[in-house]
C-alpha positions in Angstrom: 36.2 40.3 154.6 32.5 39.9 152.7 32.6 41.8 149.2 30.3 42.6 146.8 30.9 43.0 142.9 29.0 44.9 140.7 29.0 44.8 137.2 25.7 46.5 136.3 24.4 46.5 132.5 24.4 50.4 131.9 27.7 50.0 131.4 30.0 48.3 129.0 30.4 44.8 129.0 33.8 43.7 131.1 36.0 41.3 130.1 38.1 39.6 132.9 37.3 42.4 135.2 34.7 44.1 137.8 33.5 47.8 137.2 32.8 47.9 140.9 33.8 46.3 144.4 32.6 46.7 147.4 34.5 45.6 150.5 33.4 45.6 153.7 35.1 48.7 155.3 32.7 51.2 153.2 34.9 51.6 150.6 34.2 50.9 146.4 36.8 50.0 144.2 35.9 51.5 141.2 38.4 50.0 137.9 39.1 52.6 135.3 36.4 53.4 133.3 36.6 54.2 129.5 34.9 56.5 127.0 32.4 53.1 125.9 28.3 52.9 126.1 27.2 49.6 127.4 27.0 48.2 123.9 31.1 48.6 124.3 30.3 51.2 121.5 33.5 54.3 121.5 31.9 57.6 122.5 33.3 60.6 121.4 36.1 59.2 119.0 38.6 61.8 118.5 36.7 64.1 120.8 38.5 64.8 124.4 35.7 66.6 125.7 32.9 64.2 124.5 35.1 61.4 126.3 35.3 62.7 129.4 31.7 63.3 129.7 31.1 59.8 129.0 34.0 58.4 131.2 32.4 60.4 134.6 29.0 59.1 133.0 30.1 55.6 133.7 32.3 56.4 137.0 28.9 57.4 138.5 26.7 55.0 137.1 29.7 52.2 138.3 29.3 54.0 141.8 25.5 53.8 142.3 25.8 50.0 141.5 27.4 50.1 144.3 25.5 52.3 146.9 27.8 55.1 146.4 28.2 58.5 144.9 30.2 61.0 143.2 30.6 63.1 146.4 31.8 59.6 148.2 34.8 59.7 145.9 38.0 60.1 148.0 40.8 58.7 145.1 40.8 59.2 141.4 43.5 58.2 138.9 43.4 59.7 135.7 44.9 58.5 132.6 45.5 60.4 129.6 46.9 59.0 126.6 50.0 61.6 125.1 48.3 62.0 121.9 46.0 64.9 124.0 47.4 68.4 124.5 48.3 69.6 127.9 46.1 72.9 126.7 43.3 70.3 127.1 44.0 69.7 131.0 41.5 72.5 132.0 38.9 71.2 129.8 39.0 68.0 131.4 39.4 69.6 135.2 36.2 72.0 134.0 34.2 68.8 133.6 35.5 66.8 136.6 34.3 70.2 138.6 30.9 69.3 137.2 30.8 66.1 138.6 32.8 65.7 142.0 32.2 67.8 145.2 34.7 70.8 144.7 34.5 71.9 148.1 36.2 68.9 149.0 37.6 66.9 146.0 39.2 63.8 146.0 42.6 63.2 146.1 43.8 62.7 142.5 46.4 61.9 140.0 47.0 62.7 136.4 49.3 61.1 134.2 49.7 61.0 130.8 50.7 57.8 129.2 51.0 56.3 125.5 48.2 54.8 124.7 45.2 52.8 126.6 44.0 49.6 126.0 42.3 49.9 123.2 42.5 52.3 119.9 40.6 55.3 120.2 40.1 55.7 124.2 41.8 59.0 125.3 41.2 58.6 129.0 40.8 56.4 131.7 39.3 57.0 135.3 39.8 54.8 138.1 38.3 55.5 141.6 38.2 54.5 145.2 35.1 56.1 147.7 34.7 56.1 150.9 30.5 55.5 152.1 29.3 57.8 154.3 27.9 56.9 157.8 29.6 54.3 157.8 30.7 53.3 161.3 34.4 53.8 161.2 36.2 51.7 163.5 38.9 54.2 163.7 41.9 53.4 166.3 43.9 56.7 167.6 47.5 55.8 169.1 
């Protein structure tokens, strides 16, 4: 199965990963993508809100690498670290409505965890989309 793997500059620089796979299918694998610039420079420390900005700032910039966009999202995992208030869920839900189609938004999952990967992060978004016109080779039984 050919795949393509996109790593574009705009975002930060990945070590021992890809930001973005693309498998033939019409699907992009998108791995969780952090509050960081693409100097690998933390945005928003200690801000929730400025985070989240910056971490759909680098989903969709991850998924145009890849020939996709926001409203081809069809997954999203969400990863919060504990140290952020549950009061702060509908700030970060306000902002995701900003950014995915709300009419018909991906399936998703949030969970709160201890801590991320590195000092500082607050959240995490990973992503699968689906392209459209693609031609689906769907079998019916």
């Amino acid at each position: 199965m050919p795949k393509e793997f996109f790593s574009p500059a705009t975002l930060p620089p990945p070590a021992g990963y890809t930001h973005a796979v693309k498998v033939d299918g019409g699907y992009v694998y998108v791995a969780g993508q952090i509050s960081s610039d693409s100097s690998g420079k933390l945005v928003g420390e200690g801000s929730f809100e400025a985070q989240v900005e910056q971490v759909f700032k680098n989903l969709k910039l991850a998924l145009e690498a890849a020939g996709a966009t926001m409203a081809d999202l069809v997954k999203m995992n969400i990863y919060v670290v504990a140290e952020v208030s549950q009061d702060d869920v509908p700030k970060l839900r306000a902002i995701r409505d900003r950014h995915v189609n709300t009419a018909r938004p991906p399936a998703s999952t949030l969970v709160f965890v201890s801590r991320l990967a590195r000092p500082g992060w607050l959240i995490e978004i990973e992503a699968v989309a689906a392209l459209e016109g693609f031609p689906w080779n769907l079998r019916r039984s």
